[in-house]
C-alpha positions as CSV (number, residue, x, y, z in Angstrom):
1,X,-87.3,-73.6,-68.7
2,X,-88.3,-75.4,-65.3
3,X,-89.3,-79.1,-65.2
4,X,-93.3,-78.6,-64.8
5,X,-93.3,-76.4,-68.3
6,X,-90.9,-78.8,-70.3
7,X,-93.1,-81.7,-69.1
8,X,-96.7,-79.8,-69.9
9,X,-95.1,-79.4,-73.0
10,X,-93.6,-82.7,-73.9
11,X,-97.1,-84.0,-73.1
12,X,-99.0,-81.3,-75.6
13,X,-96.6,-82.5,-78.0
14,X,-97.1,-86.2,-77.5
15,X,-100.9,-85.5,-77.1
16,X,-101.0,-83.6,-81.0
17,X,-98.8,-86.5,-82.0
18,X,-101.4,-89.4,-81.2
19,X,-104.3,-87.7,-82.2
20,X,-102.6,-89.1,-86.0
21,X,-102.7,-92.3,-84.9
22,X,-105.7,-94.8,-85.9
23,X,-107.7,-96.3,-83.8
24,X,-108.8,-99.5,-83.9
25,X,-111.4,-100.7,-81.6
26,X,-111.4,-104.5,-82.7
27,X,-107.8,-104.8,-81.4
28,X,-108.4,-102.5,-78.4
29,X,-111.3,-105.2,-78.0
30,X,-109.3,-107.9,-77.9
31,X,-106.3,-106.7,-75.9
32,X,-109.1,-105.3,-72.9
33,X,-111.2,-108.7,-73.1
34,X,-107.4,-110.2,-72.7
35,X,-105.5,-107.7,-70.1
36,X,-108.2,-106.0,-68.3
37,X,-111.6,-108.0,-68.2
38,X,-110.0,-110.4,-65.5
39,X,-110.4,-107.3,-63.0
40,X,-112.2,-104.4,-64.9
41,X,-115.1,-107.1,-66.3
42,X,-116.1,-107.5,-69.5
43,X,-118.8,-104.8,-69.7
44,X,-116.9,-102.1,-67.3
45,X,-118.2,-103.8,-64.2
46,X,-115.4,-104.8,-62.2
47,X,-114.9,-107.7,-60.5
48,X,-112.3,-107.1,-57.8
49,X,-112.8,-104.4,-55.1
50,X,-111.2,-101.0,-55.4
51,X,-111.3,-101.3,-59.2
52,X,-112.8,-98.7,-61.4
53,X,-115.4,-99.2,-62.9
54,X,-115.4,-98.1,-66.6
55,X,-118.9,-98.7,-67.7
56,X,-119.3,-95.7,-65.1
57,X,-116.8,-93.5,-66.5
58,X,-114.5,-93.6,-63.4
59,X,-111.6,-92.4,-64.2
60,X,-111.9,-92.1,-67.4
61,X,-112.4,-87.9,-67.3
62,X,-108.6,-87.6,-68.1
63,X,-106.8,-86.9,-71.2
64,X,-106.1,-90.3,-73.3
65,X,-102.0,-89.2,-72.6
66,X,-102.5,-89.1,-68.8
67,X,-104.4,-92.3,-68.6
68,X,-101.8,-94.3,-70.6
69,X,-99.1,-93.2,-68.5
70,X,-101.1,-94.4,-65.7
71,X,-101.1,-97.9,-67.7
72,X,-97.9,-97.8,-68.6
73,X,-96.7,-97.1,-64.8
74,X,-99.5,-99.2,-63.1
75,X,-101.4,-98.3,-59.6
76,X,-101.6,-99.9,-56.6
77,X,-103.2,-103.3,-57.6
78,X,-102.9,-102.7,-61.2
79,X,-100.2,-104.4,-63.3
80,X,-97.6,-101.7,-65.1
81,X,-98.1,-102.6,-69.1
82,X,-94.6,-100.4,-70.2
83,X,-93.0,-103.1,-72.5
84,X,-96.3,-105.1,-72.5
85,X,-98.2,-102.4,-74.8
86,X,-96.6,-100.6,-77.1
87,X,-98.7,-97.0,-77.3
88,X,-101.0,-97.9,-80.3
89,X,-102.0,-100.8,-78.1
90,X,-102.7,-98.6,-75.1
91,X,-104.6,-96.0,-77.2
92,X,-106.9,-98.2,-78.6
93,X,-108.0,-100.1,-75.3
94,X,-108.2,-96.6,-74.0
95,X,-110.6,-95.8,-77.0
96,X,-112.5,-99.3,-76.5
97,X,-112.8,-98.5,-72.3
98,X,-114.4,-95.2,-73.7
99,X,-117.5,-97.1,-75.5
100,X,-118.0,-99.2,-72.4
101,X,-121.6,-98.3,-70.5
């Protein structure tokens, strides 16, 4: 099996596996208002240039398991969170950007 269909499938597999996991938009509150507001703004608006801005949608058109590798790895000015976050954490900030307008 080549490397682009054992990853596809790794992430199907991690993607079925989340989708059992809870969600809790207090804590994914909490943990946006404490690791991403500073840039991202409280409502989605950012407040540093080349940021996306969530109360828009951008980037947010990507499967939850995509953008939390994105977090996990970081992005030009964006801070990695692997070891930060665990993936419940990143789920439900991903959840919480997702009721941002």
């Amino acid at each position: 099996m080549n490397l682009a269909i054992r990853s596809a499938s790794a992430l199907l597999l991690f993607a079925a596996a989340t989708a059992a996991f809870a969600v809790d938009l207090g804590r994914g509150q909490r943990l946006y208002n404490l690791h991403c507001a500073s840039c991202h703004g409280i409502t989605g608006i950012p407040l540093m240039p080349d940021t996306p801005n969530l109360a828009m949608r951008e980037g947010m058109n990507q499967p939850d398991v995509v953008i939390m590798q994105s977090l996990k790895m970081g992005k030009r000015t964006k801070p990695p969170f692997f070891g930060r976050l665990n993936d419940q954490e990143l789920l439900d900030v991903i959840q919480y950007t997702r009721t941002l307008r």
